[in-house]
ZAMARGU-4260 file (C-alpha; in steps of 0.2 Angstrom, whole numbers, plus 5000, padded with zeros to 4 digits):
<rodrens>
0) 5321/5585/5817 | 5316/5583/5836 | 5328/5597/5839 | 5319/5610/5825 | 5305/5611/5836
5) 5308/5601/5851 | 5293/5611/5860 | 5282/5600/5847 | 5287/5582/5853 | 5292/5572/5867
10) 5311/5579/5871 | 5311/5565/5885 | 5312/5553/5870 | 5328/5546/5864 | 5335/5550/5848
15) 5338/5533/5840 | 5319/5530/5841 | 5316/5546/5828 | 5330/5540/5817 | 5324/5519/5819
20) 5306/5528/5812 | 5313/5536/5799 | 5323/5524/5794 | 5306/5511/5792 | 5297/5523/5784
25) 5310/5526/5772 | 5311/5505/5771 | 5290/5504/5769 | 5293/5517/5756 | 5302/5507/5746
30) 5295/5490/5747 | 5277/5500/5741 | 5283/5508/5726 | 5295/5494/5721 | 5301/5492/5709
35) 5306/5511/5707 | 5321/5507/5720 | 5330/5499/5705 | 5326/5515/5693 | 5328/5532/5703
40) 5335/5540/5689 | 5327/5532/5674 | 5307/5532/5678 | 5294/5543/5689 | 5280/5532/5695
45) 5261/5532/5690 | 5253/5530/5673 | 5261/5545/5664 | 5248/5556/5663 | 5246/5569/5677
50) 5263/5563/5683 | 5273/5573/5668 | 5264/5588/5673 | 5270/5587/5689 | 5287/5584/5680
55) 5288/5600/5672 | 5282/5610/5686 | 5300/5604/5695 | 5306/5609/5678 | 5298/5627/5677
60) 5303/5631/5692 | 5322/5628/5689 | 5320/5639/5675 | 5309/5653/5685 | 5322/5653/5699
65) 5339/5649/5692 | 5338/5652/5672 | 5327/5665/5670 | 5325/5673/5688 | 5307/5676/5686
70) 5291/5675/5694 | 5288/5657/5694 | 5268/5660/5694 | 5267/5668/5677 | 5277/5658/5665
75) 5277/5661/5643 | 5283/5646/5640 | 5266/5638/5639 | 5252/5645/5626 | 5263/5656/5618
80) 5262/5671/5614 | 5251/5676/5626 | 5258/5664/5641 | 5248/5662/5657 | 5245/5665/5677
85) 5249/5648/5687 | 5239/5654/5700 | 5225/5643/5700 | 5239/5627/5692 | 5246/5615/5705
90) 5263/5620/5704 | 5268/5613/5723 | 5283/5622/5722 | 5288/5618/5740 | 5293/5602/5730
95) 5301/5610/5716 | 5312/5622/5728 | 5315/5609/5741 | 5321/5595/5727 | 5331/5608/5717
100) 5348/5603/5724 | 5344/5585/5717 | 5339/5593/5700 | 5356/5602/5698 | 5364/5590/5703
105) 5357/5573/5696 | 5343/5579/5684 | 5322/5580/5684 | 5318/5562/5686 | 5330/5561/5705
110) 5324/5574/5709 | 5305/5568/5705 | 5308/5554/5716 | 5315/5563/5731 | 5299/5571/5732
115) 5292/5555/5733 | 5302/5549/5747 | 5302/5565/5756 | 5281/5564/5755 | 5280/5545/5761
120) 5294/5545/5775 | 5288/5562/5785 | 5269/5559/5781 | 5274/5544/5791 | 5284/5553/5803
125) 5275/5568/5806 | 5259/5555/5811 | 5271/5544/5823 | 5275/5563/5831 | 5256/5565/5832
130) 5251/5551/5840 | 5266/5549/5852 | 5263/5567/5861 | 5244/5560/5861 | 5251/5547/5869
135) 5262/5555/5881 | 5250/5568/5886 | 5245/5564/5906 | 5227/5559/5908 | 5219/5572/5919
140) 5209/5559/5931 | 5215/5544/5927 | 5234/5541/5929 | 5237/5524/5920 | 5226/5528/5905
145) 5244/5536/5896 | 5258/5528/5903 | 5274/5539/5899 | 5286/5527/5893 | 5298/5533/5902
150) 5288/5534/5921 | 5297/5539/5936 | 5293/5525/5948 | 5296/5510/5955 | 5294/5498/5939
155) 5302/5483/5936 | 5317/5489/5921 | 5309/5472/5910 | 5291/5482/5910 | 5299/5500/5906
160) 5306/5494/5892 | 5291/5486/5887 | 5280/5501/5889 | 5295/5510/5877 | 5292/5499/5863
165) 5276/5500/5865 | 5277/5520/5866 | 5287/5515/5849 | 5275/5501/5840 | 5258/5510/5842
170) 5263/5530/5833 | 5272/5519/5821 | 5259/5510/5817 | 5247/5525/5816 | 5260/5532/5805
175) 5262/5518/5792 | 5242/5518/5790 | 5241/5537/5787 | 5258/5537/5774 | 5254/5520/5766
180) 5236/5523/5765 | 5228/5516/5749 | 5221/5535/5745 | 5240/5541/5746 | 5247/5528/5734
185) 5234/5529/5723 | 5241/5547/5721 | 5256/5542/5716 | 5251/5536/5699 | 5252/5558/5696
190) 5244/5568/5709 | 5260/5577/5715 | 5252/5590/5723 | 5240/5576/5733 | 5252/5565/5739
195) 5263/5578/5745 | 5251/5577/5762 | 5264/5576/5773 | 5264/5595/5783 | 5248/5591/5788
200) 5249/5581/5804 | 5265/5592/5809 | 5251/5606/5807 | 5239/5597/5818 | 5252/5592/5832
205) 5257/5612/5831 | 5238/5618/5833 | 5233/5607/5847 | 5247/5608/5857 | 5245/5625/5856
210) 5226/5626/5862 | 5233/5614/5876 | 5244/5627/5882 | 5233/5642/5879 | 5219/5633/5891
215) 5232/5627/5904 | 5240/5648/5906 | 5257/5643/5899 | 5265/5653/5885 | 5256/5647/5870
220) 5264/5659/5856 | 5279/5646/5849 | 5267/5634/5848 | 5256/5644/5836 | 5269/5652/5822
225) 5273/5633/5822 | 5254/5630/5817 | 5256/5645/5805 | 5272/5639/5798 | 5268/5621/5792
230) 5251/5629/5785 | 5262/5639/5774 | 5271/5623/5770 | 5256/5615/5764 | 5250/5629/5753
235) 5265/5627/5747 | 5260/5611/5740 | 5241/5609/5740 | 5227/5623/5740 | 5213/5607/5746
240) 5223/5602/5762 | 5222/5622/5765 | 5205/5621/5766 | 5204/5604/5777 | 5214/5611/5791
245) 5204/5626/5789 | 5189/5617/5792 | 5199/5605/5806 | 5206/5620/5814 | 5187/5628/5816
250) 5180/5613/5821 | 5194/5610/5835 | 5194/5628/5839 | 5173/5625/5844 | 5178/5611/5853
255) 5189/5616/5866 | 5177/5631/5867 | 5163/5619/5871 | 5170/5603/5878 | 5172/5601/5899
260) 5178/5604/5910 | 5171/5620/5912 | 5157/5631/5904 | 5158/5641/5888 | 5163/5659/5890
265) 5168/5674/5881 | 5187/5670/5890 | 5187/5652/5884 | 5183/5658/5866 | 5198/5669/5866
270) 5206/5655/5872 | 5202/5644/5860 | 5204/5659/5845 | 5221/5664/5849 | 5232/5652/5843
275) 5220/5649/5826 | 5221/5668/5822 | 5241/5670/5826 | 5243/5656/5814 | 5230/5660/5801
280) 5238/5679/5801 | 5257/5670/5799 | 5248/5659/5785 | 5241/5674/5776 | 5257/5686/5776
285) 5267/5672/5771 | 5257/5669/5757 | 5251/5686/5752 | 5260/5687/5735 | 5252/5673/5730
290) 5234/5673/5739 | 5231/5690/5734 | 5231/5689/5716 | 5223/5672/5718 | 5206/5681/5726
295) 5208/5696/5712 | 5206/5683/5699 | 5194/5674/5708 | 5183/5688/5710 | 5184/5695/5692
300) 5183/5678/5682 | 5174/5661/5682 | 5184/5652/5674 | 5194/5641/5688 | 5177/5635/5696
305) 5171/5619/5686 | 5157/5613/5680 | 5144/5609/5696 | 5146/5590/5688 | 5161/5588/5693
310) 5157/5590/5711 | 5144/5574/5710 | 5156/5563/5698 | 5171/5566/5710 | 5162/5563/5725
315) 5162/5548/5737 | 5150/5533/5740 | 5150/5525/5758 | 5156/5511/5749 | 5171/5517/5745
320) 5177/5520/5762 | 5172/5501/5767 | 5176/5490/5753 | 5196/5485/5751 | 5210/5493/5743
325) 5206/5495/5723 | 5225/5496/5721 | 5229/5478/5730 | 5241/5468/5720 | 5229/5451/5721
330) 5214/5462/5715 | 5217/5474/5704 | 5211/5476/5688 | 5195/5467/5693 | 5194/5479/5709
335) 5192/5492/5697 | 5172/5489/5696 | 5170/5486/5714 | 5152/5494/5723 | 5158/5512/5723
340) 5160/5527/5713 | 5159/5518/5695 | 5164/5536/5685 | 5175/5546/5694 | 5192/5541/5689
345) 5203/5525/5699 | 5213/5539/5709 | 5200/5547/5715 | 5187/5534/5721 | 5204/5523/5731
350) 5199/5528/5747 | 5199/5511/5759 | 5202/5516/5775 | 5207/5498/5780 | 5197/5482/5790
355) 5213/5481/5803 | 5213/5503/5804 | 5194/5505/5806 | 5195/5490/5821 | 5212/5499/5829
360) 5199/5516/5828 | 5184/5505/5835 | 5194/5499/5850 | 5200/5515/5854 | 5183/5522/5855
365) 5175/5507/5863 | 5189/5506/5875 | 5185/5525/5878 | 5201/5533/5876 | 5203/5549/5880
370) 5203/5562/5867 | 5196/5546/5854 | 5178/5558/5855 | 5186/5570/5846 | 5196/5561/5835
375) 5179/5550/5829 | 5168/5568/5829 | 5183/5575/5815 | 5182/5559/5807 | 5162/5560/5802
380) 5164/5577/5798 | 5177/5575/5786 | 5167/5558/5780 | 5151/5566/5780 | 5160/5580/5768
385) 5169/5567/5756 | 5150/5563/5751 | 5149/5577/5741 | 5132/5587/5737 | 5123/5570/5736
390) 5123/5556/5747 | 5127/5541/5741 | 5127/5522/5749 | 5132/5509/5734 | 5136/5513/5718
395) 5139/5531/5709 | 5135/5533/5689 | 5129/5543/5677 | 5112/5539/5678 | 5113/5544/5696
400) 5120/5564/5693 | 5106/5575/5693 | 5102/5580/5672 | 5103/5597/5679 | 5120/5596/5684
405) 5125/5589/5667 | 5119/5605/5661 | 5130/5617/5671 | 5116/5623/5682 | 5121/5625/5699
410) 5109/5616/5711 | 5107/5618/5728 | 5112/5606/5741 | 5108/5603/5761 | 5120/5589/5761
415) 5135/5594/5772 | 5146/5599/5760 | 5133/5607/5752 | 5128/5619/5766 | 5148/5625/5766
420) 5150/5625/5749 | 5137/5640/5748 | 5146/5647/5766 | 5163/5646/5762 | 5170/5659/5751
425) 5180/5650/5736 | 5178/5633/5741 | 5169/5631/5725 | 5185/5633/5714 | 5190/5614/5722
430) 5180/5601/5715 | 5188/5584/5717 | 5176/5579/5733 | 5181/5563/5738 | 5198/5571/5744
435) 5192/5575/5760 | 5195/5556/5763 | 5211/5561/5767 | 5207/5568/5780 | 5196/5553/5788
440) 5210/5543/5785 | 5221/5555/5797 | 5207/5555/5813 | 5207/5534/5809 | 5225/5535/5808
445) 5228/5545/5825 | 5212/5534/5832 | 5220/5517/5826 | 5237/5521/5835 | 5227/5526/5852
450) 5217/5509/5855 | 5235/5499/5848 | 5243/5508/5863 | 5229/5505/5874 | 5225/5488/5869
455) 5243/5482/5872 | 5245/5493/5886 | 5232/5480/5895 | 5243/5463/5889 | 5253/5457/5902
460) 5262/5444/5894 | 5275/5451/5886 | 5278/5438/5872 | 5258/5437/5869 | 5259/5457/5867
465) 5276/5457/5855 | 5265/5446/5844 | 5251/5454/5845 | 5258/5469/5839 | 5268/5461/5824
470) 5251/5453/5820 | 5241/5471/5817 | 5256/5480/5810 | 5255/5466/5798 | 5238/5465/5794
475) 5240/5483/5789 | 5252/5479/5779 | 5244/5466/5768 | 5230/5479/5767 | 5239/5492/5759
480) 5252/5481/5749 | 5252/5490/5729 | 5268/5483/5723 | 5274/5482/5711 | 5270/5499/5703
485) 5267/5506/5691 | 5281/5517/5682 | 5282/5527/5667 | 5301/5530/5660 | 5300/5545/5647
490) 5294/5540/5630 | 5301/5558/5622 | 5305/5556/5603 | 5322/5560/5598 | 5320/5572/5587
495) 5316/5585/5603 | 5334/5583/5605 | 5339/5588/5588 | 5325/5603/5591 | 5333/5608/5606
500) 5349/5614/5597 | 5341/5623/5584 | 5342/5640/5588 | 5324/5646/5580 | 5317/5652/5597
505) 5301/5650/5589 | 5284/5639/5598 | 5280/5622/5594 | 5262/5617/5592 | 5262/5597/5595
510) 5246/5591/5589 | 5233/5583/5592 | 5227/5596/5603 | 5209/5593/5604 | 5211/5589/5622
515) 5228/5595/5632 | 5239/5581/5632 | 5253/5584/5649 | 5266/5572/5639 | 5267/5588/5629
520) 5275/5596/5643 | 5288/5583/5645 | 5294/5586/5629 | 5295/5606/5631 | 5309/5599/5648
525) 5319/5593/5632 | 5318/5607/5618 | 5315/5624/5629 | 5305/5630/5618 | 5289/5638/5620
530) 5271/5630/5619 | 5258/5634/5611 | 5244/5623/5617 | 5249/5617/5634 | 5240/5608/5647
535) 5236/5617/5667 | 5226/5613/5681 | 5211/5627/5676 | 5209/5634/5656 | 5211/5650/5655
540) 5200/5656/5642 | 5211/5671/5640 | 5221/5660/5630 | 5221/5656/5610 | 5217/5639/5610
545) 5199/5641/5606 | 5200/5661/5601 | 5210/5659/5586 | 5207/5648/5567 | 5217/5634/5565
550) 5218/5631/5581 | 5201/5631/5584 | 5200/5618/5569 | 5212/5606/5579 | 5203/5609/5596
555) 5187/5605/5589 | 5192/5593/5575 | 5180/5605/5565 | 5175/5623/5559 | 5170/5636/5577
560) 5156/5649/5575 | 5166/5659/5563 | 5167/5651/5546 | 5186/5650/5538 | 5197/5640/5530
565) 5211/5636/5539 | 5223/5629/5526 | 5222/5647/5520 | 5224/5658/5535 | 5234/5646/5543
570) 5253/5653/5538 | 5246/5670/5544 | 5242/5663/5560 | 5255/5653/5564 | 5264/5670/5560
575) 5257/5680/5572 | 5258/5667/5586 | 5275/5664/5583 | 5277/5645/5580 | 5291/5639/5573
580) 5287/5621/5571 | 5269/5609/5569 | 5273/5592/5574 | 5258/5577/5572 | 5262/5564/5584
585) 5253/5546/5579 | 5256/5537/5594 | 5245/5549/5604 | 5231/5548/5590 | 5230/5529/5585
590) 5213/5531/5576 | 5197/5538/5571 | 5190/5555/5566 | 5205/5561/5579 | 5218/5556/5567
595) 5208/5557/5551 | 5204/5578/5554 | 5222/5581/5560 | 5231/5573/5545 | 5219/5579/5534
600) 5220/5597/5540 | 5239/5596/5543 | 5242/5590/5524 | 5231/5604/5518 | 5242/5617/5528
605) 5257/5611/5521 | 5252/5604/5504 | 5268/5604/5493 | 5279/5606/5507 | 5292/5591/5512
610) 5292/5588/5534 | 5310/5593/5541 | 5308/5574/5550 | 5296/5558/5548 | 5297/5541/5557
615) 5284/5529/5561 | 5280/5540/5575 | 5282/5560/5572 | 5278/5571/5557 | 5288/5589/5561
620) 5286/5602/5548 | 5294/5621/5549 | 5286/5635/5548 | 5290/5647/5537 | 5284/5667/5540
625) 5270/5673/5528 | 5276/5686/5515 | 5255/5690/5511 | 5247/5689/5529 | 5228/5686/5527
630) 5214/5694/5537 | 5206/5685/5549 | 5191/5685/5566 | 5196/5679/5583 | 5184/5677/5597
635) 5186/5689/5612 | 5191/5677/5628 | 5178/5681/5639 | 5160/5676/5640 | 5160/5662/5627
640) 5150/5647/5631 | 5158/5632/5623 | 5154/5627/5607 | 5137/5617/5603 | 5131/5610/5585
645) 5112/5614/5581 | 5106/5608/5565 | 5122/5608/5552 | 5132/5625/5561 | 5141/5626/5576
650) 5133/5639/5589 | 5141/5647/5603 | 5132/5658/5617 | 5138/5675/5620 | 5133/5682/5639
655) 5138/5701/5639 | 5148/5707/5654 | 5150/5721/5662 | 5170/5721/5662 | 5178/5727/5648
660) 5196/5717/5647 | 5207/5723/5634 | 5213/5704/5632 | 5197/5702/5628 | 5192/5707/5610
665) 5197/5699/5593 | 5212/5702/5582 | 5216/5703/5566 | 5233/5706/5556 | 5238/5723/5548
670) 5230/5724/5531 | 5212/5720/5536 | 5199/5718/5522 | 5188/5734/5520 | 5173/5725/5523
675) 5179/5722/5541 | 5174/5736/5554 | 5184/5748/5559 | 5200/5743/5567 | 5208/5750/5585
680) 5224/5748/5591 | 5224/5738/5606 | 5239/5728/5614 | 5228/5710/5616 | 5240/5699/5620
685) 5256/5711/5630 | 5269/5707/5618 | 5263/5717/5601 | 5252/5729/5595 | 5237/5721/5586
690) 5223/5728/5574 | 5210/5723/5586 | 5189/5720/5579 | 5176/5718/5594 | 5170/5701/5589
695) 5162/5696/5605 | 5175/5706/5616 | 5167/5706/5633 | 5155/5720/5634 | 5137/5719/5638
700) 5126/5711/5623 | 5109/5711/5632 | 5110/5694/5636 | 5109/5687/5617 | 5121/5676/5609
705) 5128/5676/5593 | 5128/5663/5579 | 5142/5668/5569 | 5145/5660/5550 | 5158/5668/5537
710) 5162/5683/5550 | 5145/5688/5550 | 5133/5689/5568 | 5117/5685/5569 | 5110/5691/5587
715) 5094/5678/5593 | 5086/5677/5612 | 5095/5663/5623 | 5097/5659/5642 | 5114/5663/5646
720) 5128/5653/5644 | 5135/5639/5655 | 5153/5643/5660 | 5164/5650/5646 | 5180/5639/5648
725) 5184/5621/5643 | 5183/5607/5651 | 5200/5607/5664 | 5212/5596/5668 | 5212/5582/5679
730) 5226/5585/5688 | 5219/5598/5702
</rodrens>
């Protein structure tokens, strides 16, 4: 690896210290995550729910690439018929390319785990690189303030080895706090896309050493297309770490614009743009097929930007950062209700930097290291960001998020995440706040491995500095400690074997589906066939889930805005959206009005009709094609708020656009009923030709809303609707 881009770490260093770094990251790895060491091909770890998301995105991309040789950011495999973009989904398919070896080879759940191992081990090695060139940068004025661990003089051999090791001891340790971090493993438990954090301290080292060299005269270009190279890597893998070094890279660039020696001046600015542009322009061509349709979509539709709720539940309280690691073996569950966000879900409020890290960082900025400014000036910034649009010093509930919010408005914010939130275009499609932690825990790592170095650079006893050391490294170590972990083995029911040899080609709806359920997806990596309620990182509205009877009925465990019954329409519409098979799954419904509706509804669909399989667990029943179809309304996709109860009728708010999108009207099969409007050929869903009614279809309404009941519309003054999609997953 010191070889690929030798110009990016210390070539004086010898090799066996890279490979003995490795080779403990790889050993750290697998003492935290124990005990999946003893069941790499038999469980994934985490709390199987985002996890199997993650799962299937290896799977899909196997099928995109080898199978089908398709584009891998469309796929029809999930909400058939209609399928969907995966623009806005957090496929990370650097982890589904780089592990696809493993997956031919050995199957999903290897190759799962790989991208476990690969994240851990060269997060920890890409910071050891970090921190070691800091390291062995010369101090300009003070000669002793860096010692090479390799110096040229007259020492003593005893005290050059020492000064190795300690070269050795203090980037490692910066590295095991960064890649064992208690923000990192609480990622594992399903955030595939989070945890895979590892380019973005290779980015880093690539970007300053390429300002370093741009400010010293000396050829700067190599430097920079590496920058641009691991940035494409981590878009590869996370859209938010995008943004961070975005952010890192302008706030570096301003720096070494601003900072002495020297003055500002138009020359130093171009000094200090260069290598950012060169690597922004590599970032962006690299990227383009998939940036480009990403900023089309964005600027057409709503529908990936969430709730403003969202962006004060999933933000961080101070006390997050300060309290200990939520995850720790000798605390958790209790740790659970520590001060702290109180509503934003475990993964996402386990953000500890760490007592031993934040002293390591204290005594590097005490001890006035140089470069620790800038490192402790990033980590504000980035901590001041994790904050969110409301500041926040104990604990965060519900009685603390603005009522507004609650209601979809979009309130404005001087905070200072809220002030780039209105500055940066697209930043409000991310939502999950408190990430920026990961970035704090970065400057503390790089910061934590600088006063280490410094302090025992200062011991003179050698044995007093050998335990020292130990001692921290240690200390850091208990911190962080998690195992054992959680794992989930697959719980698919056997019968999606028997499903996979049966040649019907047909989609399966699994229900319940009145929220998307990602163990759904694990099952599909089993039967290949087609979805029709799946479960991805952004709804697209554009879908059928809540467009289309029946399904509606399941989503909402009751009637939507146009009134029907379902038993009656529903062979017609399981016929025009091609499901083969309706499987009722009781393990992921154990009780209430969930179960009761589903049941109900599902024994009314198929009354007299015997299910193809039954255990304690499954229900599956095939689907037969309808001889007599039956008319029926669907919503257009666009423009719908979601669905509210006033009085005894469920009401939905209709905000007219100026678009027309000829996905977005409302179909009904051939045969309509004469007392329907007059129908228009229109190809609504890209795979056959409909008789299409405008039912809400995306042109402008004035700004009314409709209350629909029996296919009728009754038009009423209302404010205009919150956004039109449903509530989105969590695994963004």
């Amino acid at each position: 690896m010191d070889n690929a881009f030798s110009n990016l770490a210390d070539r004086r260093s010898a090799g066996w210290e890279h490979l003995l770094a490795l080779a403990l990251y790889a050993a750290a790895t697998l003492a935290f995550t124990w005990p999946l060491a003893l069941h790499l091909t038999t469980a994934i770890p985490g709390d199987g729910f985002d996890g199997w998301q993650n799962y299937w995105n290896l799977w899909w991309l196997k099928q995109a690439l080898v199978e089908r040789v398709t584009n891998p950011l469309f796929t029809d495999l999930l909400y058939h018929p209609t399928g969907v973009s995966l623009y806005f989904h957090t496929l990370n398919p650097f982890n589904g390319v780089a592990t696809l070896p493993v997956q031919l080879a050995f199957g999903l759940i290897p190759a799962y785990n790989v991208v476990v191992l690969i994240s851990w081990v060269l997060g920890g090695y890409g910071m050891f690189l970090l921190v070691r060139w800091m390291i062995g940068q010369r101090a300009q004025g003070r000669r002793d303030e860096f010692p090479s661990p390799r110096r040229r003089d007259a020492e003593a051999p005893q005290e050059k080895t020492a000064l190795r090791l300690i070269g050795f001891a203090a980037p490692f340790a910066a590295g095991l706090i960064y890649t064992l971090s208690p923000f990192h493993m609480a990622h594992l438990l399903g955030h595939m896309q989070v945890m895979s954090l590892q380019w973005m301290p290779f980015y880093i080292l690539a970007l300053l050493r390429s300002l370093r060299l741009a400010q010293a005269g000396r050829p700067w270009l190599q430097a920079a297309l590496w920058a641009g190279f691991f940035l494409i890597l981590t878009g590869l893998c996370d859209w938010y770490f995008v943004l961070y070094l975005f952010l890192f890279t302008a706030v570096a660039a301003l720096w070494h614009w601003l900072a002495p020696p020297g003055r500002p001046s138009v020359r130093r600015l171009f000094v200090a743009l260069a290598p950012p542009v060169v690597a922004g322009l590599l970032f962006a061509l690299g990227l383009s097929f998939w940036l480009i349709p990403m900023m089309v979509e964005a600027l057409q539709f709503r529908f990936m930007v969430r709730p403003s709720s969202d962006l004060y539940i999933l933000s961080a309280s101070v006390m997050d950062f300060l309290i200990p690691n939520r995850l720790h073996t000798l605390f958790r569950p209790e740790s659970f209700a520590w001060p702290g966000n109180q509503i934003a879900p475990v993964s996402e409020r386990t953000i500890a930097i760490g007592y031993t890290a934040l002293a390591l960082a204290a005594a590097a900025l005490a001890l006035r290291v140089r470069k620790a400014a800038f490192w402790g000036v990033m980590a504000l910034f980035f901590f001041a960001l994790a904050l969110g649009p409301q500041i926040h010093l104990g604990d965060i509930t519900w009685e603390t998020i603005p009522e507004a919010a609650l209601q979809g408005e979009e309130l404005t914010s001087w905070t200072p995440y809220g002030v780039l939130n209105q500055w940066i275009p697209f930043m409000r499609i991310s939502r999950s706040v408190s990430r920026f932690a990961v970035m704090v825990q970065l400057c503390v790592a790089v910061l934590a491995g600088l006063g280490l170095w410094r302090l025992l650079s200062r011991m003179r006893n050698r044995t007093f500095r050998c335990g020292v050391g130990s001692l921290l490294i240690a200390a850091v170590l208990f911190e962080y400690w998690v195992a054992p972990y959680p794992l989930s083995p697959p719980d698919t029911p056997p019968w999606y074997h028997d499903l996979a040899a049966d040649p019907d080609p047909r989609a399966v709806l699994n229900l319940p589906m009145n929220y998307d359920r990602p163990g759904y997806l694990l099952y599909q990596t089993v039967h290949n066939k087609p979805l029709t309620v799946a479960y991805i990182s952004r709804d697209d509205p554009r879908t059928l889930t809540e467009r289309t009877p029946v399904l509606q009925h399941f989503r909402h465990l009751g009637p939507d805005i146009i009134e029907v019954d379902p038993a009656a329409v529903a062979q017609t519409v399981f016929t025009d959206l091609e499901i083969g098979a309706v499987v009722l799954d009781r393990y992921k419904m154990p009780g209430g009005k969930e179960r009761a509706y589903t049941e109900a509804l599902a024994a009314a669909i198929f009354e007299g009709q015997a299910p193809v399989y039954e255990d304690e667990r499954i229900t599956a029943y095939k689907v037969s094609p309808a001889i007599h179809p039956t008319p029926y309304l669907m919503l257009g996709a666009l423009d719908w708020g979601a669905l509210q109860e006033e009085g005894a009728l469920p009401v939905s708010h209709f905000a007219g656009a100026p678009r027309r999108d000829p996905r977005a009207t409302s179909a009904v099969r051939r045969g309509g009923d004469a007392s329907l409007p007059q129908p228009r050929d229109d190809d609504a869903c890209g795979r056959r030709r409909w008789r299409c009614y405008d039912v809400g279809c995306g042109h402008r309404d004035g700004g009314r809303s409709a209350r629909r009941s029996g296919g009728g519309a009754a038009h009423r003054p209302c404010a205009r609707s919150a956004n039109p999609s449903a509530d989105a997953a969590d695994s963004d």
